[in-house]
C-alpha positions, 0 to 999 in steps of 0.5 A, a space after each residue: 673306876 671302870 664299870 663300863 655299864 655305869 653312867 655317871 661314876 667320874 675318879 676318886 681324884 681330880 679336880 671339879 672342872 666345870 666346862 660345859 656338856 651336854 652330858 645330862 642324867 636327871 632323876 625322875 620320880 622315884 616310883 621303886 626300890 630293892 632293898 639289898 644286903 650292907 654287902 650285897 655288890 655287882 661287878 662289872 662281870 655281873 651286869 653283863 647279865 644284869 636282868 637274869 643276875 637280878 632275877 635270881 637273886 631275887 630267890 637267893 637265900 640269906 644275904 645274897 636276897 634282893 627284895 624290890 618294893 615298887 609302886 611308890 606314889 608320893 614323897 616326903 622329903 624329911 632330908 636335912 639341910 646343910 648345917 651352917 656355923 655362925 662365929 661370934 663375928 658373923 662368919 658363916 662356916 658350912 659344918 656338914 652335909 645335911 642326909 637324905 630321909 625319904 618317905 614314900 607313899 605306896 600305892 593304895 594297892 599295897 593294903 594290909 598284907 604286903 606292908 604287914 610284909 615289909 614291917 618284918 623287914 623293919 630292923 635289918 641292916 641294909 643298902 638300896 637301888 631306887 628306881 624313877 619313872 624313866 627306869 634309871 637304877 640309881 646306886 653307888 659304886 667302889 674303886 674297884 667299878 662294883 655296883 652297890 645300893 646306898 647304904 641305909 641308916 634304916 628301913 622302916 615301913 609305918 604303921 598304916 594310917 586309917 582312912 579319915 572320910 577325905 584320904 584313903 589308908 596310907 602305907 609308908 616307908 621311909 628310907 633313911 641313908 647313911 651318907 649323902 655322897 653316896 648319892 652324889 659324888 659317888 652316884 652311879 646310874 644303870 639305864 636298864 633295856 628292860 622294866 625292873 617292875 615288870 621284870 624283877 619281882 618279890 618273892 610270894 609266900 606259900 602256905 601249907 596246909 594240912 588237909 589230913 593225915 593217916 597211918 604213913 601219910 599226910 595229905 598236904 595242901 598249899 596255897 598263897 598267904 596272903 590271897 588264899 590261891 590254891 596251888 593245886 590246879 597250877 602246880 599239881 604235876 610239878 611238887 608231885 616230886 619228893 626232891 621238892 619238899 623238905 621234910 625235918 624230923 622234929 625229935 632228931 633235927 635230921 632232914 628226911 626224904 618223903 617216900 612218895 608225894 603223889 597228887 590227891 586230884 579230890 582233897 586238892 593237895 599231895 599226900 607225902 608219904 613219911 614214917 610215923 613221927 613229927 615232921 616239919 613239912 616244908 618246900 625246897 628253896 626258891 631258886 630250886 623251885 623255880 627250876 622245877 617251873 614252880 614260879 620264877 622270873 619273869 614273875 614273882 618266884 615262891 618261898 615255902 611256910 613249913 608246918 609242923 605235923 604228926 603222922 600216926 
């Protein structure tokens, strides 16, 4: 193991000595996650550059997508303990390590919406960083130094819970974790220089919208999906730009490049400029948006919702 960026990792062999130090690392409350791929690892080479690596992964594609969920409030600790056998004569034998299933009360700020994102998370295959109070990222690690989150036996974000006149609505997710040693002889700790909430932000969802169509145009507005922010007045200047639109040809499956998008100052949108036909109308990648200026580190980056729409 020689991730030199790493606190804690010790050998794969040895024996356990227990001189006294006062090396001492103790997690705090977990206030955070980021949910990765099962495969997801960075490398001692990545670290480097940690904070800009984490930020763009936050606007990669597929598995290469890292989703941190903050703003914890409480844990359920629902972990099992250590399996003990008793023989016919008494003796005690430990069997098996008990897992860790830690479920996490989020911020009432959390609402409706984002846990109605999270659910959609429900079922993937996945590992996690957690996060305490003090910013330590907790993993594990490889024999090769790589830097990974624990793997998960599942993520599940609960089904809300009604306020009952002495608790507010509740929203949780429960963490479940696939091999304890994976927290403790296989910890690895990262004590960031920066915040990772303020600095590593979740996606946000684009809607689309169709304001009107007309002979080789469509009028397009675009704005959040949960709050219902218009992008127009923010972005105007910068999605007036074909290279920032996907378009697909719904009969052909073929992607198509707009003519024209130019801004629509009074319907609050871009009129896109395509052949007559059927067309899925959606943005490019995060990533590509986020290099136009269209959202991004240190906030939140953005990711389209394509719309199906037919020009005369």
């Amino acid at each position: 193991m020689n991730n030199k960026y790493l606190n804690i990792p010790g050998s794969f062999i040895g024996t356990g000595n227990t001189g006294a130090t006062e090396y001492t690392i103790i997690p705090r409350l977990i206030v955070g996650a980021i949910l990765t791929s099962k495969t997801k690892k960075y490398s001692e080479a990545d670290m480097a550059t940690f904070l800009t690596k984490l930020q763009d992964d936050t606007l990669a594609v597929g598995t290469a997508r890292i989703r941190p969920i903050f703003r914890f409030k409480e844990l359920a600790d629902g972990s099992s303990d250590l399996t003990i056998a008793t023989s016919g004569y008494g003796d005690n034998q430990p069997v098996r390590d008990g897992k860790y299933k830690w479920t996490f009360t989020m911020s009432a700020a959390t609402g409706l919406y984002n846990n109605q994102q999270l659910r959609k998370l429900n079922g993937g295959s996945y590992r996690a960083f957690f996060i305490d109070d003090n910013g330590l990222i907790l993993g594990t690690y490889d024999e090769d130094g790589n830097f990974m989150g624990a793997e998960l036996e599942y993520f599940y974000a609960k089904l809300w819970k009604a306020n009952d006149g002495s608790k507010p609505a509740a929203f949780m997710t429960e963490f479940a974790m696939a091999n304890a040693d994976e927290l403790n002889e296989n910890i690895a700790v990262y004590t960031p220089a920066f915040n990772v909430e303020q600095s590593v932000k979740g996606l946000l969802s684009l809607e689309l919208t169709k304001i009107s169509t007309a002979a080789g145009k469509a009028t397009i507005g675009i704005r959040t999906e949960g709050d219902k922010i218009d992008m127009y007045p923010l972005y105007d200047t910068e999605l007036a730009d074909v290279d920032l639109w996907k378009v697909i040809n719904v009969a052909t499956g073929a992607t198509v490049v707009p003519t024209t998008v130019v801004t629509n100052a009074g319907a609050s949108g871009w009129d896109v400029s395509l052949a007559a036909g059927t067309y899925q109308i959606g943005l490019a990648s995060p990533a590509d948006l986020s290099t136009a200026n269209v959202g991004g580190a240190p906030e939140s980056g953005y990711e389209g919702l394509p719309l199906i729409i037919t020009i005369p």
